[in-house]
N, C-alpha and C positions, 0 to 999 in steps of 0.2 A: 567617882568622886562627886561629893553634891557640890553643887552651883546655884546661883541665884537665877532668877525667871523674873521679868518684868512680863506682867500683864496691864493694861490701859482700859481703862471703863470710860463712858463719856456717855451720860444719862442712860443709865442702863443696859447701855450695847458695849462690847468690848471691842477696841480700836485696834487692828494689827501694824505693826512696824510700818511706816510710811501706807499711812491708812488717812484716808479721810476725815477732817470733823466740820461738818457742814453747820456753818452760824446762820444759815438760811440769809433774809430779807429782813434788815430792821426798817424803818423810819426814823429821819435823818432826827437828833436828839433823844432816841429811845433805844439808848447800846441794850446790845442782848449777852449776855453771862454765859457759864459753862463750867461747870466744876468735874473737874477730871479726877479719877480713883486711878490711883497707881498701887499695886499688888503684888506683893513677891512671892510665886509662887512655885520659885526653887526651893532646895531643900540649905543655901548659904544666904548668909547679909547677903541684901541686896545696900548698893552703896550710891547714890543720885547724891547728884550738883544742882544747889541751887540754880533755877533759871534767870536769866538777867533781860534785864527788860528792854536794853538796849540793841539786844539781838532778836525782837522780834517782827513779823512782817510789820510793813507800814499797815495801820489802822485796826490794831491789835494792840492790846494793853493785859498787865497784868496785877490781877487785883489780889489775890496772894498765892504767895509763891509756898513750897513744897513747906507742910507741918512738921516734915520729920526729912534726913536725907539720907540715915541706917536704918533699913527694914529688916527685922529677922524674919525668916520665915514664915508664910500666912500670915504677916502685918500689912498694914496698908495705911497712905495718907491723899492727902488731896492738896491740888491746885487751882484756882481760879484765874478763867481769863475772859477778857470782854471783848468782844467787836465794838468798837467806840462809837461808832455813828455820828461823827461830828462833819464827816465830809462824803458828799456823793457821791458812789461809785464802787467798783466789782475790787476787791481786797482779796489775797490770799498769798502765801509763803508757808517757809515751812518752820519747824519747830523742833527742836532736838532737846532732846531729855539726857545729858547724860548719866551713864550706871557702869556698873560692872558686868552686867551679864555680858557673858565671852559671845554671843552671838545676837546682840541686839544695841551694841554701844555705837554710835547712839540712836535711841530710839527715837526715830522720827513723826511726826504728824505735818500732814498739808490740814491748815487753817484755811475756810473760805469764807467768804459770807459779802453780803451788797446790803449800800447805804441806800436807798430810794428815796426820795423826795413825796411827803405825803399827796397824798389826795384830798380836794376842798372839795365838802359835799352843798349842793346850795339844795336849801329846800323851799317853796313859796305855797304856803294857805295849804301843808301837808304832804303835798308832792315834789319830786324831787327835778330840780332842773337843771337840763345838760348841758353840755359845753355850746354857746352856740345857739342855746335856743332863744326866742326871744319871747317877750314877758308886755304882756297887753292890761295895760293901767287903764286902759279905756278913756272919756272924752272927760275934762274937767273946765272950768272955767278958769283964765287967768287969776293967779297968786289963791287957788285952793289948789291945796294938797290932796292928793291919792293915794291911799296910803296899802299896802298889801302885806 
């Protein structure tokens, strides 16, 4: 008897049932995206639930949700999600898709990804200066400026 098949893509790798999807290292105010391909690639409707935004990890958001939620066979839609970046620190939960397939409901993903705090680069007369170092204005007379 045919049945539906969930397959998951995630930038061109395909994601298995409680599989990884690594949002890497953004900088903090610089969320990073992700659009996710869902594929049915039984020979039944595949049948998904919209996702809700309310169930997912902390510092995770979803910027659209499922295009379609009956796939027929060899159809496919997509979803977007973001790692927000609004706050510092190592993020990740999980994610459940649900469907019909008799042996994948529901299909899970662990989301991960970290906020980092940028990095200020100083640079003086072309070169770059380090945390720490100290910076030689050399000798001026009182109320002249030195200027670098």
């Amino acid at each position: 008897m045919a049945a539906p098949e969930i397959t998951v893509w995630v930038s061109g790798s395909e994601v298995i049932d409680e599989g990884l999807v690594d949002f890497g290292s953004a900088l903090r105010g610089q969320p990073i995206e992700r659009i996710f391909t869902i594929v049915n690639d039984g020979g039944a409707p595949l049948n998904l639930s919209p996702l809700n935004q309310a169930t997912l990890p902390v510092g995770f958001s979803l910027v659209a949700n499922l295009g379609t939620t009956t796939l027929a066979p060899g159809q496919s839609t997509t979803f977007a999600m973001r790692l927000d970046a609004t706050t510092l620190g190592s993020f990740s939960g999980s994610l459940a898709v649900a469907t019909n397939d008799p042996d994948e409901n529901p299909f899970d993903l662990l989301l991960d990804g970290s906020v980092i705090a940028p990095e200020i680069a100083v640079e003086v007369e072309g070169g770059n200066v380090t945390d720490g170092q100290t910076i030689d204005f050399g000798v001026t007379m009182p109320g002249v400026p030195v200027l670098r």
